[in-house]
Structure formats: structure tokens, C-alpha cells
C-alpha positions, 0 to 999 in steps of 0.5 A: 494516517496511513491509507491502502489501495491498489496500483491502477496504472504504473507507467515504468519508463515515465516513473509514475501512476494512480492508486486506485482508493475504492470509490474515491478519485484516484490518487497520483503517485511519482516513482521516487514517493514508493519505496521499491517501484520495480515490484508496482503493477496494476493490482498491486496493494499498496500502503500510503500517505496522501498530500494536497498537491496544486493538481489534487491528492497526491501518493507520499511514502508508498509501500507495497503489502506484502501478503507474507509478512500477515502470515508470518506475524500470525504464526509469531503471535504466543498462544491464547491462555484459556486457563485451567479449564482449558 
């Protein structure tokens, strides 16, 4: 099942950070679990998998959200039927 949160602290140099998930525990994330960790900063919406770790939960298989891709599956969508009356 996959989760969303937000990046809360990215420490670039030292390839790893926590993802904020709402009113829960923050969840510990390494560089090489995120498909593209140049784009991770604190605030960035992220889409994961989460994994019982020795330490506590930890991030697998992160990707950022990208708020493009919404728009354009939006404009891909076909247009509704409202039938012969309109």
C-alpha cells in the first residue's frame, strides 16, 4: 500500500531524512529507497511504502508527486456523456 507525506529534513551530503506522515511518528528514509533524491527538500510530497526496521518504520520505494502530472491526467480524461438532453 502506498503512503504520502512530506520530506521534513533531507540531509543531501549524509544521503538520508524523515518524512513527515501527518500526526504520526516521522518515518526514516535513505537516498538509495527515493527514485530521484536531487529533487528532495523540506516540503516536498512524496509517495512511499513503509517497512518495520530494528530502529522503527522506515521509507521503501520513494517517489515525488508531481503536481503536473494531476493536471495533465485531467486534461487526458474523455468527456463526460450527458446524453440527449444535454
Amino acid at each position: 500500500m502506498k503512503l504520502t507525506g512530506t520530506i521534513k529534513m533531507w540531509e543531501k551530503k549524509k544521503g538520508f531524512g524523515f518524512i513527515g506522515n501527518g500526526a504520526r511518528k516521522d518515518i526514516f528514509v535513505e537516498g538509495w529507497d527515493v527514485l530521484d533524491s536531487s529533487n528532495l527538500r523540506p516540503g516536498t510530497k512524496v509517495e512511499f511504502e513503509i517497512e518495520a526496521s530494528p530502529k522503527g518504520l522506515r521509507a521503501r520505494k520513494v517517489s515525488v508527486i508531481r503536481s503536473n502530472n494531476n493536471n495533465n491526467h485531467r486534461q487526458s480524461s474523455p468527456p463526460k456523456f450527458y446524453g440527449p438532453m444535454g
